[in-house]
KOLMINU-300122 format. One record per residue: z, y, x of N, C-alpha, C in turn; residue in one letter; residue number from 1. Coordinates in nm, 4 decimals. Example, Ala and Ser with C-alpha at 12.3 -4.5 7.8 and 13.67 -1.06 7.14 Angstrom:
2
+----------+----------+----------+----------+----------+----------+----------+----------+----------+----+-----+
:      n_z :      n_y :      n_x :     ca_z :     ca_y :     ca_x :      c_z :      c_y :      c_x : aa :   i :
+----------+----------+----------+----------+----------+----------+----------+----------+----------+----+-----+
:   0.7800 :  -0.5690 :   1.3190 :   0.7800 :  -0.4500 :   1.2300 :   0.7800 :  -0.3300 :   1.3200 :  A :   1 :
:   0.7080 :  -0.2250 :   1.2850 :   0.7140 :  -0.1060 :   1.3670 :   0.7870 :   0.0030 :   1.2900 :  S :   2 :
+----------+----------+----------+----------+----------+----------+----------+----------+----------+----+-----+
END
This chain:
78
+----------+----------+----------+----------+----------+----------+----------+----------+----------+----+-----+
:      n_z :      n_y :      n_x :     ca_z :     ca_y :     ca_x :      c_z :      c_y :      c_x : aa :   i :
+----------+----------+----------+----------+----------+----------+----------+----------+----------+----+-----+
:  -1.4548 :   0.0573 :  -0.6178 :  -1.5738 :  -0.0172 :  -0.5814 :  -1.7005 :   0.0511 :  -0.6313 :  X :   1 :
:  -1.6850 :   0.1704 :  -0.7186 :  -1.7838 :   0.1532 :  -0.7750 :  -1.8484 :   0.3444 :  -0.7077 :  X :   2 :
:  -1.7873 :   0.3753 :  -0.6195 :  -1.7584 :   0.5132 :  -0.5678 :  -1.8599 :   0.4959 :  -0.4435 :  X :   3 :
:  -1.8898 :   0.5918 :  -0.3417 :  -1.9515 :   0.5658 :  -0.2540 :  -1.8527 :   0.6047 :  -0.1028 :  X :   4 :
:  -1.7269 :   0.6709 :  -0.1507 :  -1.6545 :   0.7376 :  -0.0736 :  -1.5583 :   0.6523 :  -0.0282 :  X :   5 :
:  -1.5046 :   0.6098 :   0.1080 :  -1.4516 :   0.5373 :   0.1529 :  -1.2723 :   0.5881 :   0.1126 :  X :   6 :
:  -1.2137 :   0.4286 :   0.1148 :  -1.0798 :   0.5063 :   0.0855 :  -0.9743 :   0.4080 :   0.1345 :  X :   7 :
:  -0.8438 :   0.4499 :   0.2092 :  -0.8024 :   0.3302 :   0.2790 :  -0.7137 :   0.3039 :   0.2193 :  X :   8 :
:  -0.6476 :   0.1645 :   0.1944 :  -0.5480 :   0.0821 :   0.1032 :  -0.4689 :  -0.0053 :   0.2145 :  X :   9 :
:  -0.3532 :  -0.0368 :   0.1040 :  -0.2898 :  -0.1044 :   0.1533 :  -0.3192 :  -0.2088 :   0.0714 :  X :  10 :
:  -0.2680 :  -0.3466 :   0.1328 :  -0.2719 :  -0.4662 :  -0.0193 :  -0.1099 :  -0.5012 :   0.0430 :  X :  11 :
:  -0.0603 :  -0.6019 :  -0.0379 :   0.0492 :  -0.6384 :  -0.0623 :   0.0162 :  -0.7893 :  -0.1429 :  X :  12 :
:   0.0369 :  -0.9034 :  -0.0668 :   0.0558 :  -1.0308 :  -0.1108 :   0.1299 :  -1.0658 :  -0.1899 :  X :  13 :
:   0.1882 :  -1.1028 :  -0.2648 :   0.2673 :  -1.1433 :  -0.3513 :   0.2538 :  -1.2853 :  -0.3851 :  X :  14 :
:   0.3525 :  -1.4001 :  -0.4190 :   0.3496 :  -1.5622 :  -0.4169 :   0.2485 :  -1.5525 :  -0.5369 :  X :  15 :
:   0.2915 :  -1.4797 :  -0.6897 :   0.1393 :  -1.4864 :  -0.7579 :   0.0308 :  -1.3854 :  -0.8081 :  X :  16 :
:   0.0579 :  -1.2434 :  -0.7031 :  -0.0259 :  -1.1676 :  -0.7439 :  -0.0789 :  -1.0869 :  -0.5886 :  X :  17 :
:  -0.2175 :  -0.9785 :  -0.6012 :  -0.2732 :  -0.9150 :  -0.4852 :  -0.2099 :  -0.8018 :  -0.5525 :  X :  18 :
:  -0.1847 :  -0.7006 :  -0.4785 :  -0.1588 :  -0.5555 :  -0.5389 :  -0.2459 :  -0.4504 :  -0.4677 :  X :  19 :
:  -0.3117 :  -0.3602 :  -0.5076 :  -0.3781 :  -0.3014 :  -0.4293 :  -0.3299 :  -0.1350 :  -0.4239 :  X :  20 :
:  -0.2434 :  -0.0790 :  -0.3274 :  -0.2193 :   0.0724 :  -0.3197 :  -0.2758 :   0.1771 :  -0.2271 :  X :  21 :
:  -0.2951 :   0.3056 :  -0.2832 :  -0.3077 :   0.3801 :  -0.1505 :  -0.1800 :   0.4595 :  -0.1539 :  X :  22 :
:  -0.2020 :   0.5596 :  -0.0318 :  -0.0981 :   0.6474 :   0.0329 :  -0.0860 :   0.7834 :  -0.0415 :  X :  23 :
:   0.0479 :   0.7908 :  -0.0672 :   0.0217 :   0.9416 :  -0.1489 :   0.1252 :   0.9883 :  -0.0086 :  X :  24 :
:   0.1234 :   1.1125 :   0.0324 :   0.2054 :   1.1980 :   0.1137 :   0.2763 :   1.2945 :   0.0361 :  X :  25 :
:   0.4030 :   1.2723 :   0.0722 :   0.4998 :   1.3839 :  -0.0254 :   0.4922 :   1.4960 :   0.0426 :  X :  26 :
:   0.4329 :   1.6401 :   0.0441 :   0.4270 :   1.7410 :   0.0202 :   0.5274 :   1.8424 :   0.1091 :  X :  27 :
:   0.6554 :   1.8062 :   0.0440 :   0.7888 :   1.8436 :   0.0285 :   0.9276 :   1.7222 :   0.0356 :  X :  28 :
:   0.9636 :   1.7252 :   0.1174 :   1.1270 :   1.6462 :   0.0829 :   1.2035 :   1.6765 :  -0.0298 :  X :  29 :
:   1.2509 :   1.5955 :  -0.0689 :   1.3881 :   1.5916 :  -0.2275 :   1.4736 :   1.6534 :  -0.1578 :  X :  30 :
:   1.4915 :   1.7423 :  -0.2097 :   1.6113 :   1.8299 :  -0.1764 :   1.7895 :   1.7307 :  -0.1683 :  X :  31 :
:   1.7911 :   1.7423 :  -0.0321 :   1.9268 :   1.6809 :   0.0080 :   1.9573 :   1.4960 :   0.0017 :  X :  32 :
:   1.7965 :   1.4560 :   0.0087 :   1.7894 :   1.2812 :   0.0104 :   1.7683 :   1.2642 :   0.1649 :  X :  33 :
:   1.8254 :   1.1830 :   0.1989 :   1.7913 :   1.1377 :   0.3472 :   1.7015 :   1.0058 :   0.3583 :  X :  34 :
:   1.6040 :   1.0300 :   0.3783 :   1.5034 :   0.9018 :   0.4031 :   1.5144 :   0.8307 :   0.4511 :  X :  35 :
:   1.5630 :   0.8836 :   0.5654 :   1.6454 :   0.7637 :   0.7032 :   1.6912 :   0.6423 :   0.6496 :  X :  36 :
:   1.7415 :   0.6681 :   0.5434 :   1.8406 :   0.5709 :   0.5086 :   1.7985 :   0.4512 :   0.3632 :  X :  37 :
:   1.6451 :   0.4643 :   0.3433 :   1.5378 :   0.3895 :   0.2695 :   1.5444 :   0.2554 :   0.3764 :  X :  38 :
:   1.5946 :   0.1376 :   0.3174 :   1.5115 :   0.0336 :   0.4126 :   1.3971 :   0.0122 :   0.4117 :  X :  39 :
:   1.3397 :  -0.0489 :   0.4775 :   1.1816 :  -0.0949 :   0.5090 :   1.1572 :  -0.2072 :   0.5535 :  X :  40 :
:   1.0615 :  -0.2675 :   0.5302 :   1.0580 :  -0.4006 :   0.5536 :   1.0075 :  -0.4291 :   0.6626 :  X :  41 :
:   1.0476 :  -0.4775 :   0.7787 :   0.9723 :  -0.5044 :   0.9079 :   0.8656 :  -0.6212 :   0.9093 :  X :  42 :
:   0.8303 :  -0.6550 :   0.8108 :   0.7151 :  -0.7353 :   0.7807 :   0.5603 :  -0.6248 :   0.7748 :  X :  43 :
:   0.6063 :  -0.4777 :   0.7337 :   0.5237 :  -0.3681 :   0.7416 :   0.4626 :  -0.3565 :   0.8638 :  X :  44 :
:   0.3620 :  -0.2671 :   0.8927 :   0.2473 :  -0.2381 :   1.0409 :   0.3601 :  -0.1454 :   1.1035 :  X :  45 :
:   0.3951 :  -0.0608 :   1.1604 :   0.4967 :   0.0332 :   1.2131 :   0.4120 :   0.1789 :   1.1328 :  X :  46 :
:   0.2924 :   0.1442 :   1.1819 :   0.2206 :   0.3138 :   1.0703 :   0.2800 :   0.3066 :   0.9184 :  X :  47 :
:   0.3142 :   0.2057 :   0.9020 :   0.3409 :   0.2026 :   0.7458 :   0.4917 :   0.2303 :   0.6899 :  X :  48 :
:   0.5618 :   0.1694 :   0.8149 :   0.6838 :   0.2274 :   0.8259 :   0.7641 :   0.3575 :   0.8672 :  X :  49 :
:   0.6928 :   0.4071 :   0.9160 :   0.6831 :   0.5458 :   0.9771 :   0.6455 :   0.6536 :   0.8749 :  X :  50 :
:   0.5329 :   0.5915 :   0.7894 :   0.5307 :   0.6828 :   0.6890 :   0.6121 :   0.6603 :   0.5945 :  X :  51 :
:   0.6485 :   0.5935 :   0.5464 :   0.7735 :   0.5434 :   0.4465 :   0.8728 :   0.6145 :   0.4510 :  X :  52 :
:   0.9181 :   0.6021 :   0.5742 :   1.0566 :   0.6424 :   0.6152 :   1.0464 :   0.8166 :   0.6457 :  X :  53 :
:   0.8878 :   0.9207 :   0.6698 :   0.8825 :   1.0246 :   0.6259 :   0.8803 :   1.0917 :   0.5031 :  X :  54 :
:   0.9050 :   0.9554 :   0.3608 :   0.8755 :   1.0102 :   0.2419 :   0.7958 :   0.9748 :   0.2040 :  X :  55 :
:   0.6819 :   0.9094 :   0.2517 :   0.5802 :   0.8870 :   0.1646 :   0.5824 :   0.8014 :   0.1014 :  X :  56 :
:   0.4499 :   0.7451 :  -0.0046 :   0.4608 :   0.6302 :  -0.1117 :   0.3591 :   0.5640 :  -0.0987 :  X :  57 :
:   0.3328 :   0.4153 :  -0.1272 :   0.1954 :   0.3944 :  -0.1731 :   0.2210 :   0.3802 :  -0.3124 :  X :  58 :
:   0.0702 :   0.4249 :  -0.4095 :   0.0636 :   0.4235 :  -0.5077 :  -0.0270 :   0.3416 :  -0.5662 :  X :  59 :
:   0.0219 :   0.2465 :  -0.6376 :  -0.0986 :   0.1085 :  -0.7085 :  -0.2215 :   0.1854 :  -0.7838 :  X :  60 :
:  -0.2911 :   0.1196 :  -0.7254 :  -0.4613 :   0.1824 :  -0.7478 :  -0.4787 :   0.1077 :  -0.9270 :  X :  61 :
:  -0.4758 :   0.0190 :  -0.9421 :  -0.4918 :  -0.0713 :  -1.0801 :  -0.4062 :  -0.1736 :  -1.0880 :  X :  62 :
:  -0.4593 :  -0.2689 :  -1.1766 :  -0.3742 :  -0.3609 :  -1.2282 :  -0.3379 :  -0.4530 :  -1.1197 :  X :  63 :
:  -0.2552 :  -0.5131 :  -1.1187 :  -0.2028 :  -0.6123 :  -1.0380 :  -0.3080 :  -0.7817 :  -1.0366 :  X :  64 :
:  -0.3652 :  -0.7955 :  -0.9147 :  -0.4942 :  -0.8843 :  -0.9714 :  -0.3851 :  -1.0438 :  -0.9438 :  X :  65 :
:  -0.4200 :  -1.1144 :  -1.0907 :  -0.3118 :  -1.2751 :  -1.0146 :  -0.3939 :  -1.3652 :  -0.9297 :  X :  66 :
:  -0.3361 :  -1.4273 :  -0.8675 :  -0.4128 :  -1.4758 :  -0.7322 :  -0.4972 :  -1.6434 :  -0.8223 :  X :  67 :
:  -0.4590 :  -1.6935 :  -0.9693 :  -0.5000 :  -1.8008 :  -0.9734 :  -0.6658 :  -1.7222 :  -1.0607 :  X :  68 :
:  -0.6977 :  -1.6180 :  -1.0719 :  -0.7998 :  -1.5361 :  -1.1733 :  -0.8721 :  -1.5302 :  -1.0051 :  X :  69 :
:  -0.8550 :  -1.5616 :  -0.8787 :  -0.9203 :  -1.4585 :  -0.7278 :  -1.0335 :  -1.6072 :  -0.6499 :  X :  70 :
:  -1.1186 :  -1.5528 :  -0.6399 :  -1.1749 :  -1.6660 :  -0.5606 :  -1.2148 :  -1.5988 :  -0.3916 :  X :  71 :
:  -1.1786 :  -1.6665 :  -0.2811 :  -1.1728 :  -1.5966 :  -0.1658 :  -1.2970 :  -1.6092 :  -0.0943 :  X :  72 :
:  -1.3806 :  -1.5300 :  -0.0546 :  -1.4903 :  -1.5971 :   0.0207 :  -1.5050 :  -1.5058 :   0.1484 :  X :  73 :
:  -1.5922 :  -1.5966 :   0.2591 :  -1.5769 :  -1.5281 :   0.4104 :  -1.7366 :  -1.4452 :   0.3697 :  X :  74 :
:  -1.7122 :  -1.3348 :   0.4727 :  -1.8317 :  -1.2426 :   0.4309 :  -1.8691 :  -1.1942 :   0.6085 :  X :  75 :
:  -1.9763 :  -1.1866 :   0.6115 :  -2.0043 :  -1.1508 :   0.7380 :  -2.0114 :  -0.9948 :   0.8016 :  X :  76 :
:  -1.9580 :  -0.9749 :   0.8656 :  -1.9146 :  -0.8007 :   0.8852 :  -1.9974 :  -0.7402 :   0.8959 :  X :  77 :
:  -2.0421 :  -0.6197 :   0.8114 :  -2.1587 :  -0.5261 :   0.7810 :  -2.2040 :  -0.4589 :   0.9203 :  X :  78 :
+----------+----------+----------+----------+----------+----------+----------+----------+----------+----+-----+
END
């Protein structure tokens, strides 16, 4: 938030917490792991699954925020 550089996330709901990750891209495959065979959750976007299932990760940006500390408000689109 405090950056000027845009950066895209995933969030992840949780019953009592927000999680906030971005995308790391693995580089390289693990020598002799088959990805294929990672389940995925079809609750995911298909872009998200697609990258998953090429290896990639999301990686938690900070702390895990709990949803009873969050107050939600509507904001009008910039």
């Amino acid at each position: 938030s405090e950056s000027t550089r845009l950066l895209d996330v995933y969030l992840f709901l949780f019953e009592d917490f927000l999680l906030i990750t971005k995308i790391k891209r693995n580089k390289k495959k693990h020598g002799g792991s088959d990805t294929g065979l990672i389940p995925v959750s079809p609750s995911l976007t298909s872009e998200l699954q697609s990258f998953i299932k090429e290896g990639g990760v999301c990686v938690v940006l900070d702390q895990p925020i709990p949803l009873d500390r969050m107050t939600l408000k509507n904001v009008d689109p910039i």
